[in-house]
C-alpha positions as protocol buffer text, in pm:
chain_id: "A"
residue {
  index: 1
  type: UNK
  ca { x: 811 y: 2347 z: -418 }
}
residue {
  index: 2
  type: UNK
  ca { x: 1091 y: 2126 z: -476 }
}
residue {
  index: 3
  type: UNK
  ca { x: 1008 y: 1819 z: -468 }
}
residue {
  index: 4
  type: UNK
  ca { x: 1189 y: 1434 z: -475 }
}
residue {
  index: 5
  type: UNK
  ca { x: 995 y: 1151 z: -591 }
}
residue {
  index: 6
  type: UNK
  ca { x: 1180 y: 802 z: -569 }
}
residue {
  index: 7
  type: UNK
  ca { x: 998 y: 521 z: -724 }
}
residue {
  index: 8
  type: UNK
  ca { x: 778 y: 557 z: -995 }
}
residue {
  index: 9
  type: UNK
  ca { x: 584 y: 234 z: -1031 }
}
residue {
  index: 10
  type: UNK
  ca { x: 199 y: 144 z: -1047 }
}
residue {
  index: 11
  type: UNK
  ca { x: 131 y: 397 z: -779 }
}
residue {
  index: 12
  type: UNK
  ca { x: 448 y: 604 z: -766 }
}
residue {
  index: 13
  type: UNK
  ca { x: 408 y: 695 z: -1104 }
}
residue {
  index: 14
  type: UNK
  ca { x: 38 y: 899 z: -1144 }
}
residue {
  index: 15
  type: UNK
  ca { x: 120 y: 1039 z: -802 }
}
residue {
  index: 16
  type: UNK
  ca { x: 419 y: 1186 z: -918 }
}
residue {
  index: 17
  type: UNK
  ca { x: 234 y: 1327 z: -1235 }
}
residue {
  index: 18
  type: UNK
  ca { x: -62 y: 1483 z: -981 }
}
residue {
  index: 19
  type: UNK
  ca { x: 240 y: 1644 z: -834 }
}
residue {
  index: 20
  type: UNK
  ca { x: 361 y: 1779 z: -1134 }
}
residue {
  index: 21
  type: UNK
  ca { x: 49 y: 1914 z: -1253 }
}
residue {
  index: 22
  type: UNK
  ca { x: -23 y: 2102 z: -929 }
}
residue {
  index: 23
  type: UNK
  ca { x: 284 y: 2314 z: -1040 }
}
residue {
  index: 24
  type: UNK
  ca { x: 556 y: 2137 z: -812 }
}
residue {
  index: 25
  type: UNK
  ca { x: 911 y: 2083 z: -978 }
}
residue {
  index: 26
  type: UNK
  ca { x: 971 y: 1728 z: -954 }
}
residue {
  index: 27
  type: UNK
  ca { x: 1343 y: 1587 z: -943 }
}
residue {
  index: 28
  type: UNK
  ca { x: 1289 y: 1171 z: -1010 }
}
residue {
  index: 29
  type: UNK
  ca { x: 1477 y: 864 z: -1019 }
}
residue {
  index: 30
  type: UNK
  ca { x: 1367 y: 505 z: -1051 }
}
residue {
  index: 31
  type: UNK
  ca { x: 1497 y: 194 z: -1229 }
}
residue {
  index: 32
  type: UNK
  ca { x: 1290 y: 201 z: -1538 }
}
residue {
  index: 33
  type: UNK
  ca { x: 1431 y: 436 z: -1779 }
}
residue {
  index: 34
  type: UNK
  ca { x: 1130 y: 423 z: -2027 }
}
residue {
  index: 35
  type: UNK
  ca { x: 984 y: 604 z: -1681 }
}
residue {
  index: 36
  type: UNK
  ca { x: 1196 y: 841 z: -1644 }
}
residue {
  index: 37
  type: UNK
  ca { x: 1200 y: 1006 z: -2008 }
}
residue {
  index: 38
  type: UNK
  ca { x: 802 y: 1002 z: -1971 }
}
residue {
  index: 39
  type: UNK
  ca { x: 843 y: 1192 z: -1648 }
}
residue {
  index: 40
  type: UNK
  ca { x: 1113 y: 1434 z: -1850 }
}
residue {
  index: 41
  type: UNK
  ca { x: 849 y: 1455 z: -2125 }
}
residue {
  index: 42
  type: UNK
  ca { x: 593 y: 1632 z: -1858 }
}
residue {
  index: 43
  type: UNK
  ca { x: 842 y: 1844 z: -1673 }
}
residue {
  index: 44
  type: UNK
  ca { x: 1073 y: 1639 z: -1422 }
}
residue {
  index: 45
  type: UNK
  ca { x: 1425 y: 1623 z: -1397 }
}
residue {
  index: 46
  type: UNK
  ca { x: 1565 y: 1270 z: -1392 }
}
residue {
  index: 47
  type: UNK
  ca { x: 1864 y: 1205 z: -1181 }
}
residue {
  index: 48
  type: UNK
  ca { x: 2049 y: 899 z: -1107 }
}
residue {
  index: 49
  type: UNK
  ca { x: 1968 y: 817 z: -734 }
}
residue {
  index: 50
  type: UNK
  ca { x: 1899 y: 952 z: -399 }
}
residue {
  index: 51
  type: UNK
  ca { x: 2137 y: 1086 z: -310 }
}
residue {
  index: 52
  type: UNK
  ca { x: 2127 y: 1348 z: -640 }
}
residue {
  index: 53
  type: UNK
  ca { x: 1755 y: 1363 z: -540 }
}
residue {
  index: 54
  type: UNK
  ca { x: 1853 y: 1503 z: -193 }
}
residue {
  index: 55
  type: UNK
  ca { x: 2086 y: 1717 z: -348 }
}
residue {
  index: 56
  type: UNK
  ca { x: 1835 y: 1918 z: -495 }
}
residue {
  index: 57
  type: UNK
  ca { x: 1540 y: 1872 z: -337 }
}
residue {
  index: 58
  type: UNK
  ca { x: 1302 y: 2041 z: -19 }
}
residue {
  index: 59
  type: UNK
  ca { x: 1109 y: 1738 z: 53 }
}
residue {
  index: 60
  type: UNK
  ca { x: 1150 y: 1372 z: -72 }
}
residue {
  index: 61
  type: UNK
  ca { x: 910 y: 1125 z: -142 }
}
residue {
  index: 62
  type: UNK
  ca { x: 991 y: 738 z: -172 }
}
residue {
  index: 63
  type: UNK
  ca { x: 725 y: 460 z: -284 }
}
residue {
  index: 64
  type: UNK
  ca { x: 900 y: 190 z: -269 }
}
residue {
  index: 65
  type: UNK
  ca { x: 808 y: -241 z: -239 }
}
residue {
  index: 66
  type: UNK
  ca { x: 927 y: -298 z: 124 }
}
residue {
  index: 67
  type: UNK
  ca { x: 1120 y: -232 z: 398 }
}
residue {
  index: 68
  type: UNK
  ca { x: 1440 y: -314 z: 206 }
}
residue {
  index: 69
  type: UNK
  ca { x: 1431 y: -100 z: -61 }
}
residue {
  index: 70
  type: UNK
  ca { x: 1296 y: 206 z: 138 }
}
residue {
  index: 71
  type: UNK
  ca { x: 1635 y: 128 z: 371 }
}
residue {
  index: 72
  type: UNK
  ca { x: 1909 y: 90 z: 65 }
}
residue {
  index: 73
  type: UNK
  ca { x: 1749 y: 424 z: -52 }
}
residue {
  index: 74
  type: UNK
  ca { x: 1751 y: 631 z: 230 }
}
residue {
  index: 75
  type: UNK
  ca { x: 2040 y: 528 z: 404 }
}
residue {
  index: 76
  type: UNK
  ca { x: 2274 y: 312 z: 147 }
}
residue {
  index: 77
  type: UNK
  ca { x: 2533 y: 393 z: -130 }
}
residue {
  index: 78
  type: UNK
  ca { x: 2401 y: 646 z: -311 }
}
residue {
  index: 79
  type: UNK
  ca { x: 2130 y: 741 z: -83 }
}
residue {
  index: 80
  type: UNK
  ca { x: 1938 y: 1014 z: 43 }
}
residue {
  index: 81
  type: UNK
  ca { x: 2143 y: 1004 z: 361 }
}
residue {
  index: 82
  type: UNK
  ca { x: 2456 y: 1092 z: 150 }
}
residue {
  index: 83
  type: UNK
  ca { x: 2326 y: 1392 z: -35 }
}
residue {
  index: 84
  type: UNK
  ca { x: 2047 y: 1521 z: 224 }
}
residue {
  index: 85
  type: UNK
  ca { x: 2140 y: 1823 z: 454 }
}
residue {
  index: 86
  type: UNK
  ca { x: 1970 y: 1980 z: 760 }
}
residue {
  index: 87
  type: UNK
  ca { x: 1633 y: 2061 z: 734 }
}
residue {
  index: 88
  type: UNK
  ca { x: 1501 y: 1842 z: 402 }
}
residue {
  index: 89
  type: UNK
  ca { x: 1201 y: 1603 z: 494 }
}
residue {
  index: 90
  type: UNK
  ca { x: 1155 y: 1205 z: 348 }
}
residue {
  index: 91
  type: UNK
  ca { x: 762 y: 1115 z: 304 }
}
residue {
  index: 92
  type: UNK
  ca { x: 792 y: 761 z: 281 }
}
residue {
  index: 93
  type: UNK
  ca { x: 477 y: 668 z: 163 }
}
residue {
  index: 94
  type: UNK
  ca { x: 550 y: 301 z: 83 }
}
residue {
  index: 95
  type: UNK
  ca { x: 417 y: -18 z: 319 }
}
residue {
  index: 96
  type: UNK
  ca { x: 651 y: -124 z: 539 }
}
residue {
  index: 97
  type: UNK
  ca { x: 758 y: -267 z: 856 }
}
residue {
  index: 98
  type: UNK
  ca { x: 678 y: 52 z: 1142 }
}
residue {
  index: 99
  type: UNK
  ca { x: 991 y: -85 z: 1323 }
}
residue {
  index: 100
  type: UNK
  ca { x: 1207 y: -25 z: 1020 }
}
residue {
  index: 101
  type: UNK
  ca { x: 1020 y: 324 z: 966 }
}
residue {
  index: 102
  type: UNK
  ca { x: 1125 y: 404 z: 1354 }
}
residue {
  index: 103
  type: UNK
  ca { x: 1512 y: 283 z: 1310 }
}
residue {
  index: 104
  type: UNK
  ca { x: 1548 y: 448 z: 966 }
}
residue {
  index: 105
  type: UNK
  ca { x: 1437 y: 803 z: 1091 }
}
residue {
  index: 106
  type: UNK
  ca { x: 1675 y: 775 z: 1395 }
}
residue {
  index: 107
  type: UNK
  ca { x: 1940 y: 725 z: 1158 }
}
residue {
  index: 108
  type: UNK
  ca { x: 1835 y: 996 z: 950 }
}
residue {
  index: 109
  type: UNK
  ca { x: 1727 y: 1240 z: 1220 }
}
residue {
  index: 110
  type: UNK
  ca { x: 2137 y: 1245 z: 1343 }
}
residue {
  index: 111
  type: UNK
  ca { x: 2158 y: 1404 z: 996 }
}
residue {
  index: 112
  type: UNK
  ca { x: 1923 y: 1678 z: 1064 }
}
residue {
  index: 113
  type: UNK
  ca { x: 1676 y: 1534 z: 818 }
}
residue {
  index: 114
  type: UNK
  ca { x: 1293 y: 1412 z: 960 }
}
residue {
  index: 115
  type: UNK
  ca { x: 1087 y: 1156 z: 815 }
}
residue {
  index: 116
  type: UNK
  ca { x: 741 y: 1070 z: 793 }
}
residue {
  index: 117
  type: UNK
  ca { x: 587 y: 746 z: 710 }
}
residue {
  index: 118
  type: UNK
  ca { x: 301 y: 816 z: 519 }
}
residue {
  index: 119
  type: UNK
  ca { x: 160 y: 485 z: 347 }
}
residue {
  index: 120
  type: UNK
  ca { x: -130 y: 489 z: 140 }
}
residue {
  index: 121
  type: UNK
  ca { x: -443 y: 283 z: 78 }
}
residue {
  index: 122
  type: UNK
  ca { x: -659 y: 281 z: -249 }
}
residue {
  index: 123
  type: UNK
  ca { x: -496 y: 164 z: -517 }
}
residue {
  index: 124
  type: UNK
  ca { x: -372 y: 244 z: -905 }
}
residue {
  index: 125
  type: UNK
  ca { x: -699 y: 373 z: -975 }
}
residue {
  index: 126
  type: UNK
  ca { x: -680 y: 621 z: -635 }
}
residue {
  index: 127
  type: UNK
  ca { x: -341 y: 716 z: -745 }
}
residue {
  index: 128
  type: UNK
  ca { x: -485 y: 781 z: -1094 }
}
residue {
  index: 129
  type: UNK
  ca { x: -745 y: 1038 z: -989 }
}
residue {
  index: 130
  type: UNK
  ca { x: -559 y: 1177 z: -655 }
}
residue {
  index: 131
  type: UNK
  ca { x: -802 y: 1009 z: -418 }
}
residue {
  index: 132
  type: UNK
  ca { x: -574 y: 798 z: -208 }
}
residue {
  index: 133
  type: UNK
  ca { x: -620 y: 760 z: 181 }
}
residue {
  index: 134
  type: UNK
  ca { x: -264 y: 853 z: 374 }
}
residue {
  index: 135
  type: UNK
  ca { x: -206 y: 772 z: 726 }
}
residue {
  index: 136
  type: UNK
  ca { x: 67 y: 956 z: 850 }
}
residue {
  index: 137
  type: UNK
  ca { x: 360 y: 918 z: 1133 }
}
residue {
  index: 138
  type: UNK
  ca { x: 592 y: 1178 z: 1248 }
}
residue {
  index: 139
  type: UNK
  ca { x: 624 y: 1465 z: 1406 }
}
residue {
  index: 140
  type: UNK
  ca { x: 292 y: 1688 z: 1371 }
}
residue {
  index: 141
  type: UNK
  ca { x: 421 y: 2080 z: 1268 }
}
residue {
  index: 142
  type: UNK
  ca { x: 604 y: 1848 z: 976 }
}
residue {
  index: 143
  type: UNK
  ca { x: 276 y: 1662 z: 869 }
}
residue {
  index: 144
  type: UNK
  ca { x: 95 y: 1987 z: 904 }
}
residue {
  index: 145
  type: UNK
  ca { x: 379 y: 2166 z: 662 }
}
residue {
  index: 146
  type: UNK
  ca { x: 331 y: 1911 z: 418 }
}
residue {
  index: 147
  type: UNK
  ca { x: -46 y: 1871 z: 463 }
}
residue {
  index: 148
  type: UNK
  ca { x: -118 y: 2020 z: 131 }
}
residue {
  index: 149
  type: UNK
  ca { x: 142 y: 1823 z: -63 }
}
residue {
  index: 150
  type: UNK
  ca { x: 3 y: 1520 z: 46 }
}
residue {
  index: 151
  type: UNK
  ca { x: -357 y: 1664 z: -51 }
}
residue {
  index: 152
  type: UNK
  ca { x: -230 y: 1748 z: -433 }
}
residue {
  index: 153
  type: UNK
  ca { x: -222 y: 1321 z: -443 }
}
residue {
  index: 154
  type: UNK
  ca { x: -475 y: 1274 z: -198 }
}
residue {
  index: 155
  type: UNK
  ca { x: -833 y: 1244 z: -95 }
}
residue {
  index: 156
  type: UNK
  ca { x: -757 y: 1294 z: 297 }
}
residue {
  index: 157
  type: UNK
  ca { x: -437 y: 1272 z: 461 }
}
residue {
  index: 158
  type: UNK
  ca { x: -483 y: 1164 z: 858 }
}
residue {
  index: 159
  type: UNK
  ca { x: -229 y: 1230 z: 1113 }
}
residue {
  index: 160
  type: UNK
  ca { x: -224 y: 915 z: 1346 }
}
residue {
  index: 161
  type: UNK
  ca { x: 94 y: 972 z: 1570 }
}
residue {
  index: 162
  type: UNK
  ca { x: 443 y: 932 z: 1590 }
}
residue {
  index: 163
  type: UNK
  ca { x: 693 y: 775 z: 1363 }
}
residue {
  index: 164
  type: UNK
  ca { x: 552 y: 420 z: 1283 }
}
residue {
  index: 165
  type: UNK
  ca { x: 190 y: 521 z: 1351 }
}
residue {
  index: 166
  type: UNK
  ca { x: 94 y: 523 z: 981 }
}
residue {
  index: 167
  type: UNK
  ca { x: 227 y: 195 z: 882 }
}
residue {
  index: 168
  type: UNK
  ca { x: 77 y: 64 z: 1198 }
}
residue {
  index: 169
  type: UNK
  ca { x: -265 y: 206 z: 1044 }
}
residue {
  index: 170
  type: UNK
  ca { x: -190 y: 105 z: 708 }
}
residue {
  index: 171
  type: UNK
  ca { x: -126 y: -292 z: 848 }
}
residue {
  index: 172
  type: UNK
  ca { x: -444 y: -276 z: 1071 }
}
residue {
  index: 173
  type: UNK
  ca { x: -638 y: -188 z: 756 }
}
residue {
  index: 174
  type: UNK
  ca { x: -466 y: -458 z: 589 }
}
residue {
  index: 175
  type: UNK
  ca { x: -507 y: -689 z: 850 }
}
residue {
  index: 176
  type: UNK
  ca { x: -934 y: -614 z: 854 }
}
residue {
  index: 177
  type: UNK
  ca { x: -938 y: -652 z: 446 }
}
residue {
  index: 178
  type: UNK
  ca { x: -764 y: -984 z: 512 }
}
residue {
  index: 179
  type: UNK
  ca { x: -1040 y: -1131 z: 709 }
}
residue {
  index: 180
  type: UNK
  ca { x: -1287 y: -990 z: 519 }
}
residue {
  index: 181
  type: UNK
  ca { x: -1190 y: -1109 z: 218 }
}
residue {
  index: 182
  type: UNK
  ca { x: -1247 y: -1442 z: 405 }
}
residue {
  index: 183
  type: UNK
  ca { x: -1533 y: -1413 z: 553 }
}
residue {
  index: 184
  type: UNK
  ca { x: -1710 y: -1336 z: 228 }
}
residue {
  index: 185
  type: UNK
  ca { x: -1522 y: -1609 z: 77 }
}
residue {
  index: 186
  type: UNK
  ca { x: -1639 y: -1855 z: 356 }
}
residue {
  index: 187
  type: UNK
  ca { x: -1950 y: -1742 z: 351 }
}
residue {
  index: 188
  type: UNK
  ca { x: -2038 y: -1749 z: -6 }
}
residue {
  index: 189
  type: UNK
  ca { x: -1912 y: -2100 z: -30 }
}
residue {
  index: 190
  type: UNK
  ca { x: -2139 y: -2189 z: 268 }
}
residue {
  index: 191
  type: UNK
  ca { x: -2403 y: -2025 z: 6 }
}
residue {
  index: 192
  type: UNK
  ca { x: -2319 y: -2243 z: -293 }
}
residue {
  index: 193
  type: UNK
  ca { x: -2248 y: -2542 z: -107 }
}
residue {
  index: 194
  type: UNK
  ca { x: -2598 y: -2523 z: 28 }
}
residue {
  index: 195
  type: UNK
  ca { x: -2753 y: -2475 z: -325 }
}
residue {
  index: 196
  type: UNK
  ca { x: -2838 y: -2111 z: -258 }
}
residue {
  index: 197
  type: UNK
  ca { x: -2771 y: -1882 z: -513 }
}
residue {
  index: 198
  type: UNK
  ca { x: -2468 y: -1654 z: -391 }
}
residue {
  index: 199
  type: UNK
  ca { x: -2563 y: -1391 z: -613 }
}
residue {
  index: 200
  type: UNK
  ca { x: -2938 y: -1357 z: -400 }
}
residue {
  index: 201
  type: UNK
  ca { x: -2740 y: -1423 z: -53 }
}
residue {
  index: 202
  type: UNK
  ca { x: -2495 y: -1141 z: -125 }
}
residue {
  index: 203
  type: UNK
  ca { x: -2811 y: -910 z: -273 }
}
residue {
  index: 204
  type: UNK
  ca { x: -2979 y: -976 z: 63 }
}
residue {
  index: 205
  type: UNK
  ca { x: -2706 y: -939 z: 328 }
}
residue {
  index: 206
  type: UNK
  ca { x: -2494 y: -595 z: 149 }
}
residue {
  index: 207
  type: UNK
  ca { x: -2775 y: -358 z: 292 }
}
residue {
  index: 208
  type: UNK
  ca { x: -2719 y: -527 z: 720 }
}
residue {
  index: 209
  type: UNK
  ca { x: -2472 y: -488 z: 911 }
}
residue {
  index: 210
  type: UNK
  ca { x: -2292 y: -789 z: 711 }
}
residue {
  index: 211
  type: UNK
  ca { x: -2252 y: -486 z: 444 }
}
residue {
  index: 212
  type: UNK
  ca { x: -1897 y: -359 z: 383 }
}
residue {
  index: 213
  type: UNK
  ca { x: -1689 y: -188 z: 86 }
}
residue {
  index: 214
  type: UNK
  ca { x: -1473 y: -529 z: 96 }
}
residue {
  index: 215
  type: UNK
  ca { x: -1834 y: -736 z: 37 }
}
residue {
  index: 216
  type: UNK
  ca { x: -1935 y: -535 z: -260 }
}
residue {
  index: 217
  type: UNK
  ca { x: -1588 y: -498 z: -355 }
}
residue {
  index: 218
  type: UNK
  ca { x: -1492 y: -868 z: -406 }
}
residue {
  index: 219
  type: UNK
  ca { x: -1833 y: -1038 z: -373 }
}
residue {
  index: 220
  type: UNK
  ca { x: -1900 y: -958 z: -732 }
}
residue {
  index: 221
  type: UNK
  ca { x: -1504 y: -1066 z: -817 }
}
residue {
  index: 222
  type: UNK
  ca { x: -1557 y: -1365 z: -691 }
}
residue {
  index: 223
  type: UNK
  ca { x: -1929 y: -1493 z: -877 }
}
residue {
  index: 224
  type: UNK
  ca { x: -1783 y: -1365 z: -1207 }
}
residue {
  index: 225
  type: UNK
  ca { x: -1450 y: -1534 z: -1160 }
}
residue {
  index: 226
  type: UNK
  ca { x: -1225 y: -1230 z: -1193 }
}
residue {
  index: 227
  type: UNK
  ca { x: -956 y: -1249 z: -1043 }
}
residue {
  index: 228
  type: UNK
  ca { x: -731 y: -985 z: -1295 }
}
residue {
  index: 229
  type: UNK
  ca { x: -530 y: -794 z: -979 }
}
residue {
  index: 230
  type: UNK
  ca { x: -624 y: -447 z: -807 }
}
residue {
  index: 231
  type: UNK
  ca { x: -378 y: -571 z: -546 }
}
residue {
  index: 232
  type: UNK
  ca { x: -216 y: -891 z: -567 }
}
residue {
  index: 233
  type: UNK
  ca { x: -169 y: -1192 z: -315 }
}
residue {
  index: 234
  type: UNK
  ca { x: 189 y: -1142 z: -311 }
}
residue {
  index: 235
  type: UNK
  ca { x: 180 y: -790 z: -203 }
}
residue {
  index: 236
  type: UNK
  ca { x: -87 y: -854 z: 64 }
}
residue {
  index: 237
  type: UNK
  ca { x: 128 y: -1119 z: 171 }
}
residue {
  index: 238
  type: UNK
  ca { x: 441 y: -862 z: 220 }
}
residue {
  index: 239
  type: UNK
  ca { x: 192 y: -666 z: 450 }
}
residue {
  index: 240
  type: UNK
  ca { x: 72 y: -943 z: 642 }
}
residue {
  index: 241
  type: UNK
  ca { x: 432 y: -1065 z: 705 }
}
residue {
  index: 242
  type: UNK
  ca { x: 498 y: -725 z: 795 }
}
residue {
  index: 243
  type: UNK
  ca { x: 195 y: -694 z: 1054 }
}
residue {
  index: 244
  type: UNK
  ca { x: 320 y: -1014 z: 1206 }
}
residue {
  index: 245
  type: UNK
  ca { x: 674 y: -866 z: 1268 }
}
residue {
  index: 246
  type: UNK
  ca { x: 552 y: -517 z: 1409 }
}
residue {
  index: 247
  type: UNK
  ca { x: 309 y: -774 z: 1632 }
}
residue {
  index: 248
  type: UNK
  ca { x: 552 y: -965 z: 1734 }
}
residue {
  index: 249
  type: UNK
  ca { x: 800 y: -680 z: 1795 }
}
residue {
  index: 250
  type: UNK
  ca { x: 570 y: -548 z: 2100 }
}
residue {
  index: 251
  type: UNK
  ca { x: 413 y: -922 z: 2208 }
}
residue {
  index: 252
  type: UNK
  ca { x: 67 y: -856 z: 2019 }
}
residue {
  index: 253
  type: UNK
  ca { x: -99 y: -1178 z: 1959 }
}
residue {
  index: 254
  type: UNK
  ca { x: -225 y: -1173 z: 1596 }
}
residue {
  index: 255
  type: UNK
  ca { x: -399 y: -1508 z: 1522 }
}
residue {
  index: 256
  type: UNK
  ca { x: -650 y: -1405 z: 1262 }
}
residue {
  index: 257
  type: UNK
  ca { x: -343 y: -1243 z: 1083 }
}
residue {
  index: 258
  type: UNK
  ca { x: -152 y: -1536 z: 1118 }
}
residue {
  index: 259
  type: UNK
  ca { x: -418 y: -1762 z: 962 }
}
residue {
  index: 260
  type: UNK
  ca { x: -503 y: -1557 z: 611 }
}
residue {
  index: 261
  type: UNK
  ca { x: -78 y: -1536 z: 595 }
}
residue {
  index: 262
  type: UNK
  ca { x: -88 y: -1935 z: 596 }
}
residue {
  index: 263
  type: UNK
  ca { x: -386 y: -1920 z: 342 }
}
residue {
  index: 264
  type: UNK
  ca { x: -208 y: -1706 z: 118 }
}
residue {
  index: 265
  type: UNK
  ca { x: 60 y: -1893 z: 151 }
}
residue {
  index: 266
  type: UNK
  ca { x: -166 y: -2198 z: 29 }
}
residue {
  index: 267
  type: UNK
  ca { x: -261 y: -1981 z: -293 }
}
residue {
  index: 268
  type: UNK
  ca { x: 99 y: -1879 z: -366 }
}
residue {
  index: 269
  type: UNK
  ca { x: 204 y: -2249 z: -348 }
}
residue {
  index: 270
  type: UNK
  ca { x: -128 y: -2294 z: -613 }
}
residue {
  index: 271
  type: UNK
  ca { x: 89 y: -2004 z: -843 }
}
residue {
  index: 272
  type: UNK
  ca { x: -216 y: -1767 z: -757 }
}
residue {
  index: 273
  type: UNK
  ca { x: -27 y: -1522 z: -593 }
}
residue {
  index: 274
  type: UNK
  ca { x: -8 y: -1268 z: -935 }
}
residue {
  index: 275
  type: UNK
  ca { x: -398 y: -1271 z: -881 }
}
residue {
  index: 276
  type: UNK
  ca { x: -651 y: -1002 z: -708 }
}
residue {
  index: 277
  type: UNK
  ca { x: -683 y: -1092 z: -348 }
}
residue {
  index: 278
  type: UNK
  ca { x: -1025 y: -1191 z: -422 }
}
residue {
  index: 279
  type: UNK
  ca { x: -858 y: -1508 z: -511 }
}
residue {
  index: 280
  type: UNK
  ca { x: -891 y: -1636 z: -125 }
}
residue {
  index: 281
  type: UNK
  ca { x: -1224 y: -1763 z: -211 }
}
residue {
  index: 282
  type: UNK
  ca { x: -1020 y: -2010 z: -428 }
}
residue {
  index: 283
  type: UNK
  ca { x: -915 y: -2121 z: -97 }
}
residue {
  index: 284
  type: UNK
  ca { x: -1272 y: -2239 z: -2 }
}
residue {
  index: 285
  type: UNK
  ca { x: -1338 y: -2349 z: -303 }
}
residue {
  index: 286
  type: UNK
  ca { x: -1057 y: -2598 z: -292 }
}
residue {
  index: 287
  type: UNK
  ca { x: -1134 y: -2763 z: 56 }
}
residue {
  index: 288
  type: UNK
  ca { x: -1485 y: -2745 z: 0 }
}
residue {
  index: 289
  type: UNK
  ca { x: -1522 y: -2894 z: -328 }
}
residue {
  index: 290
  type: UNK
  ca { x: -1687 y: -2653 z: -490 }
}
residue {
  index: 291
  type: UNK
  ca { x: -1696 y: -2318 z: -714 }
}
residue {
  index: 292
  type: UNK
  ca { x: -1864 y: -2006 z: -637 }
}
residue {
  index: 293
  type: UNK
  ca { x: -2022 y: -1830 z: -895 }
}
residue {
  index: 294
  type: UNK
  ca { x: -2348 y: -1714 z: -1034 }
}
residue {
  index: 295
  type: UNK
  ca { x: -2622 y: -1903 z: -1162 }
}
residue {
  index: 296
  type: UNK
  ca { x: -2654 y: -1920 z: -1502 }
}
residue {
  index: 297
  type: UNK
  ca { x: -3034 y: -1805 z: -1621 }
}
């Protein structure tokens, strides 16, 4: 298949290269050129924007920052809208704003051309090994066409609706890591500030109901004081602003949301926002008094 891939950073990148090694012909572009000649080096053609990408390709795929970029690619100068005729697909599998993902596809749809929004959860190390999660919007007989696509970067692929419906999945799931980044924070510090060991609080409650992938996640993170980024304040920040916007777009309330986006905000004006989110315990720590970490023996 004939495949576009626009955007090849930390996760764009190895999930272009799992779609090149399941035999796909991949036509690229991103800004970095070092990028691109590694991507000619295994097999892709680069080209100089979208709309050469559309040109050419059967499908497109964008992972882009936000709902900016994912906009000036599909439908500005140079974009996918320009070169794209009837019947070519964008998988938009970046994090964005489901309101933009819904006015984007209208524009493109007049075109002939469908969309799905298809963000992903997981990581650089998921993108790595082609286990990422993708929720996906659209229309179904076009997630089911491209159901094993998705699969050659994927660990599952889940259809939740139409357009918007994965970014509205991928914002809930960053709105429940959010608070449960803080919970463990809060709680931990609660631990230490007590004079319990965090270490043997966290040991006892990860096997209850208090257990979670977040808790053994960033529990350890935060007692060893590494904070060197899976996924960075800043970025969770761009979803959380993002989860506000699609809230307020349809009058959900959204307090929780609204609080970790203020305590982020906190961290950011602390310059922590380069660091793993983990870094909300720092939070705590700060209006506590206090550092959370393990006892030394």
């Amino acid at each position: 298949m004939k495949v576009g891939f626009i955007g090849l950073g930390i996760m764009g990148k190895p999930m272009c290269k799992n779609l090149i090694k399941a035999g796909h012909d991949l036509i690229v572009t991103t800004h970095n050129p070092d990028t691109l000649k590694e991507m000619e080096a295994l097999g892709a053609k680069a080209v100089h924007n979208g709309k050469e990408v559309a040109e050419e390709a059967e499908v497109i795929i964008t992972m882009l920052p936000n709902s900016p970029q994912v906009r000036e690619v599909a439908l500005g100068k140079g974009g996918i809208i320009e070169g794209g005729r009837r019947g070519i697909v964008l998988i938009d599998m970046s994090s964005i704003d489901p309101t933009e993902s819904k006015a984007i596809s209208a524009v493109l749809a007049e075109k002939g051309i469908d969309m799905l929004d298809a963000p992903v959860s997981g990581g650089e190390p998921k993108a790595i090994d082609g286990t990422i999660s993708v929720m996906v919007g659209g229309k179904r007989e076009t997630f089911d066409k491209y159901y094993e696509l998705l699969m050659n970067m994927a660990g599952s692929a889940v259809y939740v609706g139409p357009i918007g419906s994965g970014n509205v999945a991928k914002l809930a799931n960053q709105i429940i890591v959010a608070v449960n980044i803080a919970a463990v924070s809060e709680a931990l510090t609660l631990a230490t500030k007590a004079g319990t060991d965090p270490e043997l609080v966290y040991q006892a409650i990860r096997g209850g109901l208090a257990g979670s992938t977040v808790l053994d996640a960033k529990a350890p993170m935060m007692m060893d004081r590494n904070f060197k980024p899976g996924f960075r304040i800043e970025l969770h920040m761009k979803d959380l602003n993002n989860a506000l916007n699609a809230g307020h777009a349809v009058n959900a309330a959204l307090p929780l949301t609204a609080e970790l986006m203020e305590i982020m905000q906190s961290l950011k004006a602390d310059g922590c926002e380069k660091e793993d989110h983990s870094s909300i315990v720092k939070y705590y720590e700060k209006i506590s008094n206090v550092f959370v970490e393990r006892e030394r023996k």
